[in-house]
N, CA, C and O atoms as a DFTB+ gen file, in Angstrom:
468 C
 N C O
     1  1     -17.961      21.841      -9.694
     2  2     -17.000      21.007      -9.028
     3  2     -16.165      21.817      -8.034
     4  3     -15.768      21.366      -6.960
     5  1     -15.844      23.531      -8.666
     6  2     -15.039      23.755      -7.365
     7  2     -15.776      24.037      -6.093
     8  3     -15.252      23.934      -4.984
     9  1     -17.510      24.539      -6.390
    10  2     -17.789      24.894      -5.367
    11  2     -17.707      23.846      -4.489
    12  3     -17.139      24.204      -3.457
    13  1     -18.218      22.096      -4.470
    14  2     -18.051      21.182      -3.881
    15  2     -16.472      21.140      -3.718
    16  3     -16.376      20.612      -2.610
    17  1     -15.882      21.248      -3.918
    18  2     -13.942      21.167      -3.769
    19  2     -13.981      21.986      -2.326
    20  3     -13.825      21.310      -1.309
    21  1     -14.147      23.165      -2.221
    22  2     -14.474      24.410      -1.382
    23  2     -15.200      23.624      -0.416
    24  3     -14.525      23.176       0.511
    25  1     -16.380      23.372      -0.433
    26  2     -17.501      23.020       0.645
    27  2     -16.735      21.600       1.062
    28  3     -17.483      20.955       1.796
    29  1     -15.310      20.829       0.789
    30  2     -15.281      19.959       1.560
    31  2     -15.901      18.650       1.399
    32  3     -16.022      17.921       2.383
    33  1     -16.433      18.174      -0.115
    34  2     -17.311      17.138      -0.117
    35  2     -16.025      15.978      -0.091
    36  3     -14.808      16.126      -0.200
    37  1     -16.921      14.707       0.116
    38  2     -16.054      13.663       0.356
    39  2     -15.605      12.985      -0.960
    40  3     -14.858      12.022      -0.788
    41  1     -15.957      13.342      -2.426
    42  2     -15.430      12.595      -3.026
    43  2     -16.338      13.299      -3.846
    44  3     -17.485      13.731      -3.736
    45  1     -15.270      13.267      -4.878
    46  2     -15.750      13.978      -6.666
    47  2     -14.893      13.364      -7.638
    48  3     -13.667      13.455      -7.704
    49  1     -15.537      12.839      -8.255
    50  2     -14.981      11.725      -9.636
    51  2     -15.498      12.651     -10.909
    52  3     -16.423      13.437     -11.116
    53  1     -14.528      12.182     -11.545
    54  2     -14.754      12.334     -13.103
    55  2     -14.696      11.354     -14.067
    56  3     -13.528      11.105     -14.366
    57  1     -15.561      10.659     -14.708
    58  2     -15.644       9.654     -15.151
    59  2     -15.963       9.407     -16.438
    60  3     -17.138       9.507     -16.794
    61  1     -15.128       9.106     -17.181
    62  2     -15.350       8.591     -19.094
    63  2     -16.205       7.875     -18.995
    64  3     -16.114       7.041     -18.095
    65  1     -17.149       7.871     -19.675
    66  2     -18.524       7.676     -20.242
    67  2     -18.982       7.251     -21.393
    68  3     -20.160       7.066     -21.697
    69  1     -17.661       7.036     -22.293
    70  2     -17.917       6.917     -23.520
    71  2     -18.152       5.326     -23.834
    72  3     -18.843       5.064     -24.818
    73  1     -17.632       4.276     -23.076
    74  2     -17.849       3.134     -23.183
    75  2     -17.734       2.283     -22.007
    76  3     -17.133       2.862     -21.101
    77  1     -18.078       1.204     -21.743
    78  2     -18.597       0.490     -20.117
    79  2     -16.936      -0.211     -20.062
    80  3     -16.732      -0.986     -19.128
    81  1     -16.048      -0.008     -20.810
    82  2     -14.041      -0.378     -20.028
    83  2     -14.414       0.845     -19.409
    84  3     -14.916       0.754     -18.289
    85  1     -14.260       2.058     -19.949
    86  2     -13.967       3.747     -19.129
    87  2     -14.929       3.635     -18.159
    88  3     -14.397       3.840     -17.068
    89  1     -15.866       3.451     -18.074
    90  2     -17.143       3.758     -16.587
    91  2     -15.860       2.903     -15.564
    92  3     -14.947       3.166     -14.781
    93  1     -16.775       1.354     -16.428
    94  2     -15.413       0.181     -15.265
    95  2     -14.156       0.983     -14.356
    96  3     -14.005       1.003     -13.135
    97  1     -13.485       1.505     -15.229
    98  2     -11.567       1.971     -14.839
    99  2     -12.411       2.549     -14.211
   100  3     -12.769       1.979     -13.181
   101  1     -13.207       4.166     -14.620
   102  2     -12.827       4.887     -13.484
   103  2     -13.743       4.754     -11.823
   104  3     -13.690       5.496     -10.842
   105  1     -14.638       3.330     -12.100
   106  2     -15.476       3.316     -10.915
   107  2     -14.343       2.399      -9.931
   108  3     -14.445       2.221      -8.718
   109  1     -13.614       2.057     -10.533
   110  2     -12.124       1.205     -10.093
   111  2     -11.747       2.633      -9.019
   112  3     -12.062       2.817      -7.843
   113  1     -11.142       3.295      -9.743
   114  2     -10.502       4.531      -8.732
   115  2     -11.505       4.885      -7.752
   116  3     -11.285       5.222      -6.589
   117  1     -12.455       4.794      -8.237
   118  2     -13.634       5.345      -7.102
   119  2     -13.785       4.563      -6.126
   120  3     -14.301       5.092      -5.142
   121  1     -13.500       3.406      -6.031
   122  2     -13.554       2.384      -5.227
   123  2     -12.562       2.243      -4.388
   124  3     -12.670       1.900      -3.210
   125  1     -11.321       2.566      -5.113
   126  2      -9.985       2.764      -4.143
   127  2     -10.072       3.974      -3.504
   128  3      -9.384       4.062      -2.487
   129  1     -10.828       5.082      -3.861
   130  2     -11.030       6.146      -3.251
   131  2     -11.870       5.844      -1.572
   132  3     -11.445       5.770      -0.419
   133  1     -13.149       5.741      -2.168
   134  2     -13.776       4.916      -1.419
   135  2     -13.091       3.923      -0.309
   136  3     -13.884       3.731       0.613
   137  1     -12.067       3.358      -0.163
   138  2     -11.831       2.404       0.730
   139  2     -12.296       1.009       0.263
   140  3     -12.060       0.096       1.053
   141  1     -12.689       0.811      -0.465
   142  2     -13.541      -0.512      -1.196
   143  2     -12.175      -1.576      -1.579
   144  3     -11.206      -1.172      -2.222
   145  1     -12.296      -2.871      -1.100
   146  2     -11.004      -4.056      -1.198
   147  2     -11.803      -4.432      -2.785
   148  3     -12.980      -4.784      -2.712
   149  1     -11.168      -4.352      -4.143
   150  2     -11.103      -4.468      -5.163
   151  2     -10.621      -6.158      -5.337
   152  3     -11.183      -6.925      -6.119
   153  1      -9.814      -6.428      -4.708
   154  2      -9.389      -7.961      -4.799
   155  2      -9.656      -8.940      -4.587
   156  3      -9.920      -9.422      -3.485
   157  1      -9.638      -9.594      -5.918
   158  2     -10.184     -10.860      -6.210
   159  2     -12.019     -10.733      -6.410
   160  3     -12.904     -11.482      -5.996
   161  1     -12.082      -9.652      -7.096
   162  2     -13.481      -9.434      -8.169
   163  2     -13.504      -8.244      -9.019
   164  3     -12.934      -7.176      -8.796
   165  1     -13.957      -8.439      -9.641
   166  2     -14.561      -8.231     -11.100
   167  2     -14.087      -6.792     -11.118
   168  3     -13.960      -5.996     -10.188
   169  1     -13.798      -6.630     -12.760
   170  2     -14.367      -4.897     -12.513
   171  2     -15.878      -4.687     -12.571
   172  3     -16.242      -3.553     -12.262
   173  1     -16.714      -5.459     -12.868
   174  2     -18.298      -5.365     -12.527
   175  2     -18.588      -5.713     -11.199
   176  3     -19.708      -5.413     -10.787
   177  1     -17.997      -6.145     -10.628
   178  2     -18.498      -6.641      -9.292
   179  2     -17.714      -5.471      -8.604
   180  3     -18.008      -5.386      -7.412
   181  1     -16.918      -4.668      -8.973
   182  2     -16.316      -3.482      -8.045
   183  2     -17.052      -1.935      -8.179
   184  3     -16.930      -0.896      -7.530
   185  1     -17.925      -2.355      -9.429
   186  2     -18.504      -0.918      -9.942
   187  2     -20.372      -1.258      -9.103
   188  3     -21.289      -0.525      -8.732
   189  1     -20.196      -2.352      -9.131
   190  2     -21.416      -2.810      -8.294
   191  2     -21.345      -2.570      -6.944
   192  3     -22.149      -1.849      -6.353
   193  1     -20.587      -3.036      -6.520
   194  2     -20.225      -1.755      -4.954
   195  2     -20.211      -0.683      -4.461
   196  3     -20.525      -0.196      -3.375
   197  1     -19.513      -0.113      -6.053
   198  2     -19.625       1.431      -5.624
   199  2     -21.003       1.851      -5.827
   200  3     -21.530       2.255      -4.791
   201  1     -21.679       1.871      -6.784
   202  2     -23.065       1.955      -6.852
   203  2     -23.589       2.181      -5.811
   204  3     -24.100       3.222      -5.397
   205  1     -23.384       0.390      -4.966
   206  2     -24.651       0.046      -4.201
   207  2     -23.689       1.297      -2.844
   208  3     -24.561       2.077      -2.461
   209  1     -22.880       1.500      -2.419
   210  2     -22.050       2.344      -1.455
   211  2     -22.398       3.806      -1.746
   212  3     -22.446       4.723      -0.926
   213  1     -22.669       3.867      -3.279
   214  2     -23.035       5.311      -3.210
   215  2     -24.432       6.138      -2.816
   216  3     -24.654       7.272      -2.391
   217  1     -25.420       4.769      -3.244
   218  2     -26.541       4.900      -2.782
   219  2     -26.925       4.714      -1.778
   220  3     -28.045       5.128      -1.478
   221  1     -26.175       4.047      -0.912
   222  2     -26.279       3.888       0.515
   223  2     -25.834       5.003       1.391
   224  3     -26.498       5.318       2.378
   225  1     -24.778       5.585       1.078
   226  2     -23.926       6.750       1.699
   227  2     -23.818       7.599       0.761
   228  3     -22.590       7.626       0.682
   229  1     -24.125       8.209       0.102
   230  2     -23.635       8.947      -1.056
   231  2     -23.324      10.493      -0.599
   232  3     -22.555      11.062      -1.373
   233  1     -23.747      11.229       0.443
   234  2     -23.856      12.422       1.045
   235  2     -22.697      13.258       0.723
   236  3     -22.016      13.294       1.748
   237  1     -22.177      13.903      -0.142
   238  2     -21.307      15.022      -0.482
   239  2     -20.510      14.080      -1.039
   240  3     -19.344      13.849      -0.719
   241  1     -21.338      13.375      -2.124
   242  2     -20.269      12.755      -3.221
   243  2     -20.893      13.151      -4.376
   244  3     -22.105      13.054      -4.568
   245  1     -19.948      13.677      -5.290
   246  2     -20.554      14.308      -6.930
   247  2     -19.339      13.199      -8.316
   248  3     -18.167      13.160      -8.688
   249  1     -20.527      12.580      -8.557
   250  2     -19.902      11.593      -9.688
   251  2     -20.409      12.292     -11.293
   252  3     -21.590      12.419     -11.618
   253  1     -19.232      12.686     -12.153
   254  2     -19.582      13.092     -13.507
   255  2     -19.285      11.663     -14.458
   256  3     -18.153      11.182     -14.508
   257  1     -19.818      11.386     -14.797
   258  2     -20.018      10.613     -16.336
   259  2     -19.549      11.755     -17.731
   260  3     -20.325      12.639     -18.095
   261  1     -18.633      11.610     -18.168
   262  2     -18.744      12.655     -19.251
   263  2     -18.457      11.656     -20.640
   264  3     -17.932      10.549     -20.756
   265  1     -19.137      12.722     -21.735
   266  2     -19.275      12.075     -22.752
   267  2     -19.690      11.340     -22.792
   268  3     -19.363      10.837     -23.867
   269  1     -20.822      10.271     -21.944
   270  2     -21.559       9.370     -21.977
   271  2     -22.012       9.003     -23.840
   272  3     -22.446       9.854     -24.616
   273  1     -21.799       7.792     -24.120
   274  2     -22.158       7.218     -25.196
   275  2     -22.973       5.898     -25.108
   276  3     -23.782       5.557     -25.971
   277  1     -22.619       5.021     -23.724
   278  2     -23.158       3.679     -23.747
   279  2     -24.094       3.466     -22.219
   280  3     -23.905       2.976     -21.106
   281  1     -25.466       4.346     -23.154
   282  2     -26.713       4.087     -22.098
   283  2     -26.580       3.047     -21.085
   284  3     -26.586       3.313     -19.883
   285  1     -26.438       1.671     -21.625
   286  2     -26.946       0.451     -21.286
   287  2     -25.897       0.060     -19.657
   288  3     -26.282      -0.449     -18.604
   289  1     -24.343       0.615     -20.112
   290  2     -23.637       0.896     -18.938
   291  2     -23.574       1.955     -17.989
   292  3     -22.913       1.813     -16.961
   293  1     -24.405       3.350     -18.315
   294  2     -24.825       4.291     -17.220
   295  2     -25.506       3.555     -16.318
   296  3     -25.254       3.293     -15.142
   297  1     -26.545       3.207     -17.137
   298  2     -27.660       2.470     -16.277
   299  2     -27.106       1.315     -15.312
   300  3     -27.351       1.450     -14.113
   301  1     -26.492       0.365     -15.665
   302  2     -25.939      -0.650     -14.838
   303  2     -25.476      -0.335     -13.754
   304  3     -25.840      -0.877     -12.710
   305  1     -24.157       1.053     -13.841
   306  2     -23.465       1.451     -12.563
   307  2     -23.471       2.618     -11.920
   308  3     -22.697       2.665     -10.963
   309  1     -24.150       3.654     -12.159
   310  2     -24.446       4.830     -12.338
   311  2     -25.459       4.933     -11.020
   312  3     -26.583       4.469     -11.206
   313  1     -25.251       5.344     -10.058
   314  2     -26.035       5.773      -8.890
   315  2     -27.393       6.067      -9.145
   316  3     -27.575       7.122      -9.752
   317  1     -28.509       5.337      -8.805
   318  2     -29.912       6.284      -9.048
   319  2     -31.120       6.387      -8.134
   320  3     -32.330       6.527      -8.309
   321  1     -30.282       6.260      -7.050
   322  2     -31.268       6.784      -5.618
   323  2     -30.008       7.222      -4.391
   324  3     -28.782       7.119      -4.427
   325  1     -30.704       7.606      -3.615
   326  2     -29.601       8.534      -2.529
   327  2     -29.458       9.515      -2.825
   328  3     -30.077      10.009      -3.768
   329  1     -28.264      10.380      -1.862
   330  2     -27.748      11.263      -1.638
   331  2     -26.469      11.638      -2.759
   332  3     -25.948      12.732      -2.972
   333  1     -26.252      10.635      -3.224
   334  2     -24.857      11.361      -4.154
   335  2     -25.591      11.731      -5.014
   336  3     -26.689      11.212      -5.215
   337  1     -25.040      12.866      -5.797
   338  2     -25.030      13.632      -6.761
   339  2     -24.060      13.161      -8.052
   340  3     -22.844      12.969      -8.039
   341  1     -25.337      12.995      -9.567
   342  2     -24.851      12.784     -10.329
   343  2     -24.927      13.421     -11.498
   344  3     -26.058      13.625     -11.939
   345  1     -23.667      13.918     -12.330
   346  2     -24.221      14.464     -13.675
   347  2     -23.694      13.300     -14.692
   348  3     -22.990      12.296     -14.582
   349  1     -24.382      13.943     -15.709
   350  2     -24.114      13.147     -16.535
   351  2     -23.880      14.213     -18.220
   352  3     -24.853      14.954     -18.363
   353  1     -23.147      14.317     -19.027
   354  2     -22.845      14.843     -19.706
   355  2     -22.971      13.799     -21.523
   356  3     -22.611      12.623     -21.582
   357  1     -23.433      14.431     -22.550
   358  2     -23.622      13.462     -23.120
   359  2     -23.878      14.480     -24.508
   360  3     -24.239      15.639     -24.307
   361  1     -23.665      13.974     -25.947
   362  2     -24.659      14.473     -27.117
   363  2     -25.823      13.695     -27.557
   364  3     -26.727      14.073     -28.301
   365  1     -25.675      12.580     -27.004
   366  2     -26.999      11.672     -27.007
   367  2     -27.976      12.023     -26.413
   368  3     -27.974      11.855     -25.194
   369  1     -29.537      12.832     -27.270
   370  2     -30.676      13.468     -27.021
   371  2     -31.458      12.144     -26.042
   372  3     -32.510      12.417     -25.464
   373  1     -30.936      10.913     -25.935
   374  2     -31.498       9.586     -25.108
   375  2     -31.478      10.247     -23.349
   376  3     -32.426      10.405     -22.579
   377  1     -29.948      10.533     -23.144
   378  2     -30.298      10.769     -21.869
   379  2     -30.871      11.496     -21.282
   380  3     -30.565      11.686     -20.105
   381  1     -31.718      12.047     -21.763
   382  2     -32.341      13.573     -21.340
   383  2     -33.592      13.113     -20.382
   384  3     -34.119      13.761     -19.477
   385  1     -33.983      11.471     -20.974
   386  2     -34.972      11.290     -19.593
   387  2     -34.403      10.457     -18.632
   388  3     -35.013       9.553     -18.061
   389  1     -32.786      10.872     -18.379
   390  2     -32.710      10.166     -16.989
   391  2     -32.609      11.183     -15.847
   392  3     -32.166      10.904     -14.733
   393  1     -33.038      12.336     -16.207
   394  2     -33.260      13.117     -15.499
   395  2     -33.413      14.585     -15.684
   396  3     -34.441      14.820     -16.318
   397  1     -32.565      15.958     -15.262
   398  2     -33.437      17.216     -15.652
   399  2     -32.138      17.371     -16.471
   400  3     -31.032      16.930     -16.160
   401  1     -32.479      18.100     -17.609
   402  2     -31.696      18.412     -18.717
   403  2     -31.453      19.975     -19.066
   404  3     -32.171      20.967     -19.189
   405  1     -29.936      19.656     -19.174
   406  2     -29.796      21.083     -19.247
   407  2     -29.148      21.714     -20.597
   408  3     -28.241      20.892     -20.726
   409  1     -29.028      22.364     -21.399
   410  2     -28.378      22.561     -22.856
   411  2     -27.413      23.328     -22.577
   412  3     -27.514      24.287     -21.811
   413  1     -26.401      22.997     -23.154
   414  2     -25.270      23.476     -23.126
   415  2     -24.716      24.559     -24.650
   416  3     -24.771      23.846     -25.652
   417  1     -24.498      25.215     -24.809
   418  2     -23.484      25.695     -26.131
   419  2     -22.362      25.538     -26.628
   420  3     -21.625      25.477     -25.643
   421  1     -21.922      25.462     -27.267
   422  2     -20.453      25.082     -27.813
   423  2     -20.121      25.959     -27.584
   424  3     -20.455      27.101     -27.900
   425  1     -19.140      25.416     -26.774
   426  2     -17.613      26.513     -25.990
   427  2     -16.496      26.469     -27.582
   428  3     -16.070      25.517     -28.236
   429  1     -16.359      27.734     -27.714
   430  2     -15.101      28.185     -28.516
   431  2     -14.123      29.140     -27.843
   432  3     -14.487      29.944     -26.985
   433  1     -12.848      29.017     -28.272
   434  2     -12.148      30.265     -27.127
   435  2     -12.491      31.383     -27.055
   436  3     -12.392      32.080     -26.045
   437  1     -13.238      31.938     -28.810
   438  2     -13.156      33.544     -28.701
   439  2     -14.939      33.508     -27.052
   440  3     -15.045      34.576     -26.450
   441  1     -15.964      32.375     -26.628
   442  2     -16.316      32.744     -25.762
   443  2     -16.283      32.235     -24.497
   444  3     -17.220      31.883     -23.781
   445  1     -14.861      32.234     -24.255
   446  2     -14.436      31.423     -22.774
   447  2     -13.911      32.601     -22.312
   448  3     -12.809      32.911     -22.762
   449  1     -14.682      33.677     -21.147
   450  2     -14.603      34.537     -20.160
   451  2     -13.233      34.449     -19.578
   452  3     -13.128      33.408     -18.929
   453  1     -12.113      35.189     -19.577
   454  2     -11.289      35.516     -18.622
   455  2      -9.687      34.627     -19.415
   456  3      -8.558      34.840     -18.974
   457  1      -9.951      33.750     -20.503
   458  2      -8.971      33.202     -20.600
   459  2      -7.671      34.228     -21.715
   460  3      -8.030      35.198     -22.382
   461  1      -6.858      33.942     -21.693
   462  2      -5.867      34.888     -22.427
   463  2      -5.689      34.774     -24.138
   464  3      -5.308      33.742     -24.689
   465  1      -5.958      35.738     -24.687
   466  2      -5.324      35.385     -26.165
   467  2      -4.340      35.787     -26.750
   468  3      -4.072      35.361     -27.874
């Protein structure tokens, strides 16, 4: 995220994942980010915009999903063609075929590089 912060991209979200209210809210901000008129529709009909806006334009936009828990709402609003860039973060071994998977380790402090004890 910082290197995109640095390089100037047009938009980097961070987005709760754990259930399709949290996707909703935060594709809400994304939308006000975006420039997108929210009024007088849906929060599905606003996350459906951004979608379809991200896949249309998506070019130096990085959307995180974290903690993803509810497949069925990745899938619904969740960018999956174009130019934006998406991760997706999850303990659910499901999402691993929505694209390339990467394993992570459990971060504990004694191995977080540089921080103070």
């Amino acid at each position: 995220m910082r290197v995109c912060r640095t390089a100037g991209w047009r938009l980097i979200a961070w987005i709760n994942g754990e259930n399709e209210t949290d996707i909703l809210l935060g594709l809400g901000t994304v939308a006000d980010r975006l420039g997108i008129d929210t009024s007088k529709k849906s929060m599905r009909e606003v996350a459906m915009e951004v979608r379809n806006r991200l896949e249309a334009d998506g070019g130096r936009c990085l959307i995180v999903f974290d903690n993803v828990a509810d497949l069925d709402a990745l899938h619904r609003y969740a960018p999956s063609m174009g130019d934006a860039q998406v991760l997706i973060t999850s303990t659910d071994a499901a999402t691993r075929s929505l694209g390339k998977s990467v394993s992570v380790d459990v971060f504990t402090e004694s191995r977080v590089p540089g921080l103070p004890y």
